[in-house]
NULUMLUM-881722 format. One record per residue (C-alpha): residue in one letter; x, y, z. Coordinates in steps of 0.05 Angstrom, whole numbers, plus 5000, padded with zeros to 4 digits. Layout:
% NULUMLUM-881722
AXYZ;...
% end
This chain:
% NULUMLUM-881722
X641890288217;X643689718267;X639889248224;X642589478163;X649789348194;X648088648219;X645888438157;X650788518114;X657088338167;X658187758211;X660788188264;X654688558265;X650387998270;X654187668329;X653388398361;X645988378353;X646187618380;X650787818433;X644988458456;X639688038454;X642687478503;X644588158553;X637288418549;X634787648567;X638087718629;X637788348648;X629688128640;X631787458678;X634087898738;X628688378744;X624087808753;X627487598802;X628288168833;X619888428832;X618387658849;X622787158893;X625486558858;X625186228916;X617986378930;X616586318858;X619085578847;X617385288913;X611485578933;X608485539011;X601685138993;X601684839051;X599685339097;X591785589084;X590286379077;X591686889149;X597586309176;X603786509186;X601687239194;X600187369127;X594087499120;X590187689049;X585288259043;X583188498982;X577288898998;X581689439042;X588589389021;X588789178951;X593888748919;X599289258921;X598889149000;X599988348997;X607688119016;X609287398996;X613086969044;X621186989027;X623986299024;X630586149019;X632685878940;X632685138941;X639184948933;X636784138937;X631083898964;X628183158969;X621482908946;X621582178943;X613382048949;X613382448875;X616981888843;X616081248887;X611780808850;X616280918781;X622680828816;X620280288862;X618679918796;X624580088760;X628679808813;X626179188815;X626479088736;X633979358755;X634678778813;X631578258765;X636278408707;X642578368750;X640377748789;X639277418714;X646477708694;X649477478749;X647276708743;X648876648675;X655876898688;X656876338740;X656075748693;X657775198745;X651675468790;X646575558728;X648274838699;X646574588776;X640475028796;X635675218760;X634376008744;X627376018769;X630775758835;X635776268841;X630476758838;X626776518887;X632176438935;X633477128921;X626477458938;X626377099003;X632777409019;X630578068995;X624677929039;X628277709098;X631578289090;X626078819095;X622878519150;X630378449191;X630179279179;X623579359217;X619379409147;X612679169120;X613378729073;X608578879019;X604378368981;X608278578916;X605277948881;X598478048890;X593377798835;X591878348799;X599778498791;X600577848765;X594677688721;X594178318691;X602178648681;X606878068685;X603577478650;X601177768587;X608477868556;X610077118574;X603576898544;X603977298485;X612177088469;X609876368471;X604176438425;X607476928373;X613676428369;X609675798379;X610975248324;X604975118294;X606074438253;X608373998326;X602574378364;X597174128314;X600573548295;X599573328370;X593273718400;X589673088402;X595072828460;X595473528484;X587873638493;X586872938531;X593073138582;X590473888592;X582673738591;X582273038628;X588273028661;X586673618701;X579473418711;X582572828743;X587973128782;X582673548809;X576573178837;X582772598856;X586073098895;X580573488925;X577072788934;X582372488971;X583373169011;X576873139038;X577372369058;X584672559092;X581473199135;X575472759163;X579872249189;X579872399273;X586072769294;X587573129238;X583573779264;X581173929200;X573873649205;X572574349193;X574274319113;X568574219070;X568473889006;X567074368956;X573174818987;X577274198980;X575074138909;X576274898892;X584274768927;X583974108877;X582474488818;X587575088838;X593674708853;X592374158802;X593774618739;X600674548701;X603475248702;X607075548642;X611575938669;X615575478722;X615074978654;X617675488605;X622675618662;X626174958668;X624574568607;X628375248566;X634675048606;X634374258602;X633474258520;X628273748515;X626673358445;X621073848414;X615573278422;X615873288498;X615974048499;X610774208463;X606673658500;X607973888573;X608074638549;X600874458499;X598674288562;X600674878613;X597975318558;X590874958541;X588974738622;X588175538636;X581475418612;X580174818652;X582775118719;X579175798709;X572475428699;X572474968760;X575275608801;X569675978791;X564975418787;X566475198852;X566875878879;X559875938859;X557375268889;X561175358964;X557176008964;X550875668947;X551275138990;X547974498941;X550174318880;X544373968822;X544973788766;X542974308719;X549174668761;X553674058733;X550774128660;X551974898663;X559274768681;X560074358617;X556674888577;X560675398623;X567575068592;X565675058527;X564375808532;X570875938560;X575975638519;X571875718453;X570976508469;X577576598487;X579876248427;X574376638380;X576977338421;X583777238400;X582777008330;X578577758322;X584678138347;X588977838308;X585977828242;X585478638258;X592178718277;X593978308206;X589278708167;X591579348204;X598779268182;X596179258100;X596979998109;X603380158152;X608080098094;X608780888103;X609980858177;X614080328189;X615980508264;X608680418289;X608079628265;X610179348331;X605379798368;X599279448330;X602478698348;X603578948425;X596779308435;X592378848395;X594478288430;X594278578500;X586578758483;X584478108466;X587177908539;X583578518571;X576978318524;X577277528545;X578977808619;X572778248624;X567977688603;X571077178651;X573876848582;X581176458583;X585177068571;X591076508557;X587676158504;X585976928474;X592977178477;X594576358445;X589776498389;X591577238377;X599377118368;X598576478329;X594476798272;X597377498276;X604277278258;X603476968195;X599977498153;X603778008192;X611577888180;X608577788098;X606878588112;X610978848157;X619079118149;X624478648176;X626179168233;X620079168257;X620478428256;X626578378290;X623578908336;X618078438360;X622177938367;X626978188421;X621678648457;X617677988465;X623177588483;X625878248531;X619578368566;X617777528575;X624877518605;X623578068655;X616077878676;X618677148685;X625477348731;X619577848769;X615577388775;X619576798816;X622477408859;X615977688885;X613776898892;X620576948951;X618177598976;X610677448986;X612876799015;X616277229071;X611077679075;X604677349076;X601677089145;X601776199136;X597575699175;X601575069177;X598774399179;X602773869175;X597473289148;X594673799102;X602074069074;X604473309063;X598472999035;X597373568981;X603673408959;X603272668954;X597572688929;X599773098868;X604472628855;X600672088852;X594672348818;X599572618759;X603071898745;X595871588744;X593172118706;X598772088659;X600471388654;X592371178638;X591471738589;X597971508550;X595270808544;X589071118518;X593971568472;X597671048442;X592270648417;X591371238367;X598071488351;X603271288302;X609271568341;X607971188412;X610271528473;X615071068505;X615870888582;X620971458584;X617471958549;X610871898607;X616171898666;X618772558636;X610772918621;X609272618693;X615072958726;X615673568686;X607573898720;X610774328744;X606274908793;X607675608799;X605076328813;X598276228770;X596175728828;X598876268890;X595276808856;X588476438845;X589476208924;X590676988942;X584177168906;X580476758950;X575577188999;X576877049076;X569677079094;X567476489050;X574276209057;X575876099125;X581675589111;X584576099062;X590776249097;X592375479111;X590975399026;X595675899010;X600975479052;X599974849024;X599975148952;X606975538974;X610174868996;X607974448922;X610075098895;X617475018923;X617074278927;X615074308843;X620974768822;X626374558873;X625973858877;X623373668805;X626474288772;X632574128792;X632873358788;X629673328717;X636373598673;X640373028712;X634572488697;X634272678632;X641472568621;X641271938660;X634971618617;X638971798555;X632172168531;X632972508458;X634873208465;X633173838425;X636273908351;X639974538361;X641974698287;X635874968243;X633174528186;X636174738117;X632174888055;X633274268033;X629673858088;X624774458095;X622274288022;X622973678029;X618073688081;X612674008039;X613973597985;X612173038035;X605873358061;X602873497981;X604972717978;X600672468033;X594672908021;X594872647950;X594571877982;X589572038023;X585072227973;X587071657921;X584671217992;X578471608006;X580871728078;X579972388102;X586272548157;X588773058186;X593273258117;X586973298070;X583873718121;X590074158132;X590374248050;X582374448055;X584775028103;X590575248065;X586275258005;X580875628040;X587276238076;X589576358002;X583776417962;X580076898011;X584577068075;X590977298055;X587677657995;X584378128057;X590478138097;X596578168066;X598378718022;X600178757945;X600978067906;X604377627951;X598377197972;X597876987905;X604776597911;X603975757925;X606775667995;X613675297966;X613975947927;X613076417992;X617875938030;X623675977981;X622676767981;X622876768054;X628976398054;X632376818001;X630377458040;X633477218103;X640177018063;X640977718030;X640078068103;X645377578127;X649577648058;X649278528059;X650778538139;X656778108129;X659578538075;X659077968023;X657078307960;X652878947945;X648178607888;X642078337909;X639677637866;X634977777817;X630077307852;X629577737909;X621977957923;X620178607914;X613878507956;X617878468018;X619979228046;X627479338034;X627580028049;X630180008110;X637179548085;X642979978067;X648779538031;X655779668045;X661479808001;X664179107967;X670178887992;X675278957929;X676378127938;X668078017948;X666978067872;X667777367859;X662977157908;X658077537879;X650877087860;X649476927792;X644477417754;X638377247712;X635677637657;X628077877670;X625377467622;X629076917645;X627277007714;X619477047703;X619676377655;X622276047717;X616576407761;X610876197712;X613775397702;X614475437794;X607375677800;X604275247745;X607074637760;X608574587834;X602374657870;X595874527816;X588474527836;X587873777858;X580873497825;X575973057869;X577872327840;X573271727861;X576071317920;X579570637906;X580470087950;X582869407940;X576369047915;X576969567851;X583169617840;X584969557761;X589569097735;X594769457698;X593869357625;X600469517606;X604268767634;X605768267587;X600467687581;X596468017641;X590168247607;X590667507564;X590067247634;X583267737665;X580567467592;X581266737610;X579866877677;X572767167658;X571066677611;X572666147661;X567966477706;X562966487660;X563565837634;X563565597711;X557265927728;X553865547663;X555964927674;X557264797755;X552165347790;X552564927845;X560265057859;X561965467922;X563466167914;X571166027940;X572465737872;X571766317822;X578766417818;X582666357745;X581765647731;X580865197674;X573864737676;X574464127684;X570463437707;X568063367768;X572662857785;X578763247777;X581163907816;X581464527791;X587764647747;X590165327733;X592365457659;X599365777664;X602465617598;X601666147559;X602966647620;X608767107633;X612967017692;X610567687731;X603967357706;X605166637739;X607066967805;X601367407810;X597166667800;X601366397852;X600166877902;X592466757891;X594466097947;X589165657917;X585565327971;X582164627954;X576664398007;X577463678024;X569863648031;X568563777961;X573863257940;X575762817987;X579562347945;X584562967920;X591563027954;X592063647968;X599163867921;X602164437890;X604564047831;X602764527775;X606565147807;
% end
């Protein structure tokens, strides 16, 4: 009856609704009644069985005998060791962000100081501060920290987002600086080092020379992060950016080898030379395997996101994870997990924004840029705070000649490798330009860290290391960071084009690229532009038909370019409210799902983009592809000896006639005549000159003879005056 009343009434129902919440707490009570909520939710584990008088026994009593402690209900209670670690982390991403906040909203102090700076300053206050209240300082930045959860996501944001075309335009330069450079800076260094700490009363006669060696190689790397730090805020030209920063990124590789090398050797104790030819090979291994590592991730991660176009919220997962596993993968195998996490972003990102949605693009870009931003501002903060914390040997000769020393050895270095440089490039880099890449190595926390993993028992000069890498450290960021911006300025060096190239110029600059491949091959020379048309060549006939999904790899890259452009005008064009028809031309390849237009303003009508008929619109398609990129045929080189004479001029083939027949006539007549006198000449006696026929020549024709600069040898006819009477 009661459910025949509450369903066909809505007071009845509410009355059942209303019964069934009274039972639930009359149940709610009862329980709490038969078993103590206090007991219940905080229960005594603390104490073991028979404490406390309550003791359990089964056998004789039985369960209906066993009384449970009463406790009284917790109220509030504190239990900080259940969430430290989290919250201890959280606040320091919560410090970080605030500290960053705060500078930027100071613009007198920013413009001044650098950031990285300012965060510094700030750990060693925050250090100061825990050790003035009686606490340990932890090590917060110790090397697994560092390596391991705060340099991947700066790593990975400069090698998703690195520009591709100055990079290889320039990796010759950037190579010689990150390979030789640091060799030098190294063995100069830890060469010099060693001289300095045998000299008699400098108490370090202790230092070896392999240890000073391993310090050379440590502190002599460029670090990315102080670099990305400063030369962000300064807005360097993109040339000397992508030089210093080429080189910050590619010396990991360098630095890691010689670490471990010399690791190796000081624990040995003699070094041979099969140990020197294994270090060679040993380099090789590590920036090639990284490299190859990287490139394996990331054409998974591309090929992986073929098949998310049904779960779009999961395609930044794949970018994140697959990149962080090729740094784990190079990691394990002592490979250059910066030249992996290099390699993985720079060929994931092309085939994957061609599949993926443009939130998810948008996604990865500002986690990337979010998460770099945090690990950086962590990063100098920890570097104040382990400064305070960690025990220092000072040394004054040691401190001050490490730091000299890397001065010096980097304007050498730099200055003799650009001479080298120059010889080979068409852009030269000018007096200014060196001062700027000399100045800008810049050390930071890669160099602490690598001194912290040092082990004390075969490091017994560890302590006074970590010191002396502390001070260039400080010296590196404080003194040059903050002096550069002001040089710059003061050198009048070109800064950083802040507006984005148009279509226009971007077009242009393909059209310039299909131009000098096209030379090169008419010259038989095979640059850099032949070979980067080979590889293009080689990605769209068989890579982007595996990674990217549906037809889009099929498009010429002008093609892909314009719809790229045109995509990114219609996002701009529906967020602004400027029209709710898409152009015709839009590609449907690209996901659009996720774009909802607004309503058109009533006055937004006339802005609205002209419309093509289908028809119309693939003609256009078919004449673009067919005419704009063809298959370029393999053409026999020409130089100047074979060059063909156009046949087209007036009275120019009349003239390679006579010229021929001259030559001919020559060779018949006078086979004794030097080989400097088959040019275009009339025969005559040889008691006269030779006298070029020009009568019966055009004028293009009579300059062409002109420029021929006929030469008559005075030993041949020494009676001649030499004259140019018949031009």
């Amino acid at each position: 009856m009661l459910v025949g009343a509450t369903s066909h009434s809505p007071t009845g129902s509410r009355g059942f609704m209303e019964r069934g919440f009274l039972l639930l707490v009359v149940l709610m009570f009862l329980e709490g009644t038969v078993f103590p909520l206090g007991a219940a939710s905080s229960p005594d584990i603390s104490a073991p069985d028979g404490a406390g008088g309550h003791e359990r026994n089964d056998d004789h009593r039985g369960i209906d005998n066993y009384t449970f402690p009463k406790k009284a209900f917790p109220v509030l209670s504190l239990d900080y060791g259940h969430i430290q670690m989290p919250f201890e982390i959280s606040l320091w991403v919560l410090l970080a962000s605030l500290m960053k906040l705060g500078f930027h909203l100071i613009p007198r102090l920013s413009g001044i100081v650098p950031e990285s700076c300012l965060l510094i300053v700030v750990g060693l206050l925050v250090g100061g501060l825990i050790k003035l209240a009686g606490e340990e300082v932890p090590p917060v930045l110790d090397s697994k920290l560092f390596f391991l959860c705060l340099l991947p996501p700066i790593i990975l944001d400069a090698g998703y987002f690195l520009p591709i075309r100055p990079f290889m335009e320039n990796i010759g330069t950037i190579l010689m600086f990150a390979v030789i450079g640091t060799l030098w800076n190294a063995f100069f260094v830890g060469g010099l080092l060693f001289a300095v700490c045998q000299i008699e009363g400098t108490h370090l006669s202790q230092v070896e020379l392999l240890p000073c060696l391993l310090f050379g190689s440590i502190i002599s790397a460029v670090d990315p992060v102080a670099v990305l730090a400063v030369f962000e805020e300064i807005h360097i030209n993109e040339l000397l950016h992508i030089l210093v920063f080429g080189e910050s990124l590619l010396n990991d590789a360098v630095t890691v080898v010689l670490y471990h090398l010399f690791e190796e050797y000081s624990g040995a104790g003699e070094v041979t030379l099969m140990d020197a030819f294994l270090g060679v090979i040993c380099f090789l291994i590590v920036s090639l395997g990284g490299v190859a590592v990287g490139a394996i991730y990331g054409i998974l991660a591309a090929f992986t996101s073929r098949f998310t176009s049904h779960t779009r919220v999961i395609e930044p997962l794949f970018v994140f994870v697959y990149s962080y596993m090729a740094y784990l993968s190079a990691e394990m195998f002592h490979l250059s997990g910066i030249m992996a996490l290099i390699a993985c972003g720079a060929v994931t990102r092309p085939y994957v924004e061609a599949n993926i949605s443009h939130k998810s693009h948008t996604t990865i870009k500002y986690f990337l840029k979010m998460w770099s931003s945090v690990s950086e501002t962590l990063i100098f903060i920890f570097l104040g705070v382990a400064t305070v914390a960690g025990p220092h040997a000072w040394n004054w000769t040691f401190v001050s000649v490490t730091v000299i020393l890397c001065l010096v050895s980097r304007v050498i270095g730099v200055v003799g490798l650009t001479f080298i440089i120059n010889k080979f490039r068409i852009v030269k880099l000018t007096t200014k330009d060196q001062f700027i890449v000399a100045y800008g190595g810049l050390r930071g926390a890669i160099a602490f860290s690598l001194g912290y993993l040092l082990d004390k028992d075969h490091f017994p000069m560890r302590t006074m290391f970590l010191t002396a890498i502390i001070t260039e450290i400080f010296f590196t960021v404080f003194v040059q960071g903050m002096t550069i911006k002001p040089l710059v300025d003061l050198l009048a060096v070109k800064k950083k084009q802040e507006a984005k190239r148009s279509i226009n110029e971007e077009i242009h600059t393909q059209f310039l690229d299909h131009l000098l491949t096209g030379i090169e091959d008419i010259c038989g020379h095979y640059g850099h532009h032949h070979w980067k048309d080979k590889l293009n060549r080689f990605n769209k006939k068989y890579i982007k038909k595996c990674l990217i999904a549906g037809e889009r790899y099929k498009e010429p890259q002008l093609i892909a370019f314009y719809h790229k452009m045109e995509f990114k005008q219609a996002i701009e064009l529906v967020e602004s409210g400027g029209g709710v028809k898409m152009p015709a031309a839009m590609p449907l390849q690209v996901s659009m799902q996720n774009i909802q237009p607004k309503k058109q303003p009533p006055m937004a009508a006339d802005r609205a983009l002209p419309q093509f008929t289908k028809n119309r619109e693939e003609e256009i398609r078919k004449i673009l592809r067919s005419n704009l990129q063809k298959t370029r045929q393999r053409l026999r080189s020409y130089n100047r000896h074979t060059l063909v004479a156009d046949p087209y001029e007036d009275g120019w083939s009349e003239y390679m006639l006579k010229k021929q027949r001259m030559i001919e006539l020559e060779k018949k007549v006078r086979p004794d005549l030097p080989g400097w006198l088959n040019l275009t000449k009339t025969w005559c006696p040889p008691w006269h000159p030779p006298v070029l026929d020009r009568s019966n020549l055009s004028e293009t024709a009579k300059y062409k003879v002109k420029s021929f600069n006929l030469k008559i040898n005075s030993d041949t006819w020494p009676s001649v005056p030499k004259t140019d009477s018949n031009f």
